[in-house]
C-alpha positions as CSV (number, residue, x, y, z in Angstrom):
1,X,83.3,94.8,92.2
2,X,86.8,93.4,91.3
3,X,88.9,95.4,94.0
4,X,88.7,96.0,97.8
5,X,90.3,98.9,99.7
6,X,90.8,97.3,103.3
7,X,91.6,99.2,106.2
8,X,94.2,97.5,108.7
9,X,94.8,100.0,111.3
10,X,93.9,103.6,111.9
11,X,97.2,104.5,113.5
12,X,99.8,106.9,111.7
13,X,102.9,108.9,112.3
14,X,102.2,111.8,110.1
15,X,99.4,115.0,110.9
16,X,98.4,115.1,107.6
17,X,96.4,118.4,107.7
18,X,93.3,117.6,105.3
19,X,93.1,113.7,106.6
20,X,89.4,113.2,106.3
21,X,89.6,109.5,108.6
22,X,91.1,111.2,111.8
23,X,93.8,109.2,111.6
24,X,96.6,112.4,112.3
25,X,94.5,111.6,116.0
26,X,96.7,109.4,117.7
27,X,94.3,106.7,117.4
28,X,95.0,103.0,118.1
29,X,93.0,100.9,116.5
30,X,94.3,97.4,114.4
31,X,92.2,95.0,112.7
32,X,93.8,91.3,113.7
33,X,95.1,88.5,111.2
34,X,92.2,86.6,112.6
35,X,89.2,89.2,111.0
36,X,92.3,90.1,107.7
37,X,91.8,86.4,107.1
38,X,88.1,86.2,107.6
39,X,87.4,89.4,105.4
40,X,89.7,88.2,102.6
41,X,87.6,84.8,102.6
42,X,84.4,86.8,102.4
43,X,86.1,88.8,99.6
44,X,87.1,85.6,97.5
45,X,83.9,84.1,97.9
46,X,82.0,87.5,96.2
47,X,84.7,87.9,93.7
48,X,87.4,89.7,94.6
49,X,90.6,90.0,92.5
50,X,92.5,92.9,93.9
51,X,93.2,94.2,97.2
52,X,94.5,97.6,98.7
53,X,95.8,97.3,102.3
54,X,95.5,100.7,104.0
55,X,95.5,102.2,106.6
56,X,96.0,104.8,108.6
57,X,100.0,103.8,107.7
58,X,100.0,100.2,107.5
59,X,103.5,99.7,107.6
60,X,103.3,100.5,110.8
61,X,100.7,97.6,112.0
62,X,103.5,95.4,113.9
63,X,101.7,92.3,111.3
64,X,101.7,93.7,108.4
65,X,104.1,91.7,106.5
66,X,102.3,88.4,107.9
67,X,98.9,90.5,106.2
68,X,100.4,90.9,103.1
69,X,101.4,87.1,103.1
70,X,97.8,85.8,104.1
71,X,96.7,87.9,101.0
72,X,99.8,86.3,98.6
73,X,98.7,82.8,99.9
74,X,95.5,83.3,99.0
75,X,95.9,84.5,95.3
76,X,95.1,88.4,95.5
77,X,96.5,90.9,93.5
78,X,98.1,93.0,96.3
79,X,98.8,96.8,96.6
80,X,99.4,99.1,99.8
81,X,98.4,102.9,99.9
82,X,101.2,104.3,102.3
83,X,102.6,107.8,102.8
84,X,105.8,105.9,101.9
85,X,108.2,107.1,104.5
86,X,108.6,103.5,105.7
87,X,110.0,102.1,102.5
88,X,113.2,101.0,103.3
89,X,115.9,99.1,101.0
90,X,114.8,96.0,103.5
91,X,111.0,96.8,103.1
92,X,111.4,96.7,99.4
93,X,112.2,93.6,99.0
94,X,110.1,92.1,101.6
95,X,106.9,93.5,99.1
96,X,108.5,92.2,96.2
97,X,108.6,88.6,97.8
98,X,105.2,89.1,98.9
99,X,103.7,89.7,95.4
100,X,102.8,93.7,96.2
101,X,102.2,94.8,92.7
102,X,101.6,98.4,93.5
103,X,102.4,100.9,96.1
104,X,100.1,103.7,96.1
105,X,101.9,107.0,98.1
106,X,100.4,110.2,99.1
107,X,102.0,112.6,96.9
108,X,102.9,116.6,97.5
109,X,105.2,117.4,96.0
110,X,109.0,119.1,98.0
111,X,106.9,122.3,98.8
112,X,104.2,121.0,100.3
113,X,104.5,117.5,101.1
114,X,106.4,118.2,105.0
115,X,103.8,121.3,106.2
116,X,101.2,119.1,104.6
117,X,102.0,116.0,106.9
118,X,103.2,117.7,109.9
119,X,106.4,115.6,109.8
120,X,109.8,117.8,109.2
121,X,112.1,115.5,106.7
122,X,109.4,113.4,105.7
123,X,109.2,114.4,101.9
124,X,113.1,113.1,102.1
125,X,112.2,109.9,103.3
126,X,109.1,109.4,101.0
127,X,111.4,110.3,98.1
128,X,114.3,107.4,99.0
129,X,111.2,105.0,99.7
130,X,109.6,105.6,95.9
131,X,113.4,105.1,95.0
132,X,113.6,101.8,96.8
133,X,110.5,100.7,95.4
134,X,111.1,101.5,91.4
135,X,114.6,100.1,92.1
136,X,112.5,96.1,92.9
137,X,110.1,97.4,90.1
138,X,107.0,98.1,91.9
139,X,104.9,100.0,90.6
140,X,104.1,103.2,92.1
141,X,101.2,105.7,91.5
142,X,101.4,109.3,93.2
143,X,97.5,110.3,95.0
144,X,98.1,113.9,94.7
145,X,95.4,116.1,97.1
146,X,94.6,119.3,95.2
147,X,93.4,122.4,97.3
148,X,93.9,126.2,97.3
149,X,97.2,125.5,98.6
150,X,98.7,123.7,95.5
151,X,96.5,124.3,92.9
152,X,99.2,126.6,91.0
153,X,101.9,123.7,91.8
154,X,100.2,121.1,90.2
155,X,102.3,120.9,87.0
156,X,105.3,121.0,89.4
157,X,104.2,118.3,91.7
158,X,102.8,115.9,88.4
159,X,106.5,116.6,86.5
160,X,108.2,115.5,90.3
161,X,106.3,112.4,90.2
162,X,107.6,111.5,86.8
163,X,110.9,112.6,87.2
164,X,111.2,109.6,90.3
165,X,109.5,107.4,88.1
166,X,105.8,107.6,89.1
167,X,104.0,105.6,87.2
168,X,99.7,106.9,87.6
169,X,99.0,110.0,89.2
170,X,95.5,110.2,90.7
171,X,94.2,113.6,92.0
């Protein structure tokens, strides 16, 4: 393996209806810099090029930006999964000076995306943080969830994505 998904807190602010790691469960956990650091050593020893930090929302692990330096400092190629709504202008640019090449965002689509998380506005909010992040040049791919619900969207939700210049759709 050349790429490890690593899991930094299980908090999160949305209710994301499907979300198969109960995090939309008010849960509190937070993995410290201390075991980040350790895990990343372990992962460089074995090989590791490439890492995701997720979450829950990682963004809103109060140390995240001093994770996403530990990993810059030690070489990784860095992306975050995120529902996005925490992108500022600010947080941008703070992932741009940490090396983040990629942001990863749970996509929806406008129909779905603010039943689907349980958060009124959020869809908004996600939208201005893909802006922010194509604006520093960041990649960003859309992780669209397919169900019953969307299944006759999907060619709407893909042709959103490319309109705010998505990048990779995964499904």
């Amino acid at each position: 393996p050349k790429w490890a998904y690593i899991v930094i807190c299980d908090t999160c602010s949305h209710r994301c209806a499907w979300c198969y790691g109960g995090f939309n469960q008010n849960l509190t956990q937070r993995m410290s810099l201390e075991l980040f650091a350790a895990t990343l050593r372990r992962l460089k020893e074995v090989g590791i090029l490439q890492v995701t930090i997720a979450g829950g929302e990682p963004t809103e692990h109060p140390q995240f930006l001093e994770f996403l330096a530990y990993a810059q400092a030690m070489g990784f190629l860095i992306n975050v999964a995120s529902h996005g709504e925490h992108i500022t202008r600010g947080m941008s640019k703070k992932l741009v000076q940490r090396d983040v090449r990629q942001v990863q965002i749970n996509f929806q689509g406008a129909e779905f995306h603010d039943q689907i998380h349980g958060v009124p506005g959020s869809f908004l909010r996600q939208v201005a943080g893909i802006q922010h992040l194509v604006r520093v040049s960041i990649e960003v791919a859309a992780n669209v969830t397919v169900g019953a619900y969307n299944f006759d969207s999907i060619e709407g939700i893909f042709k959103q994505a490319a309109e705010l210049e998505v990048t990779r759709i995964r499904v």
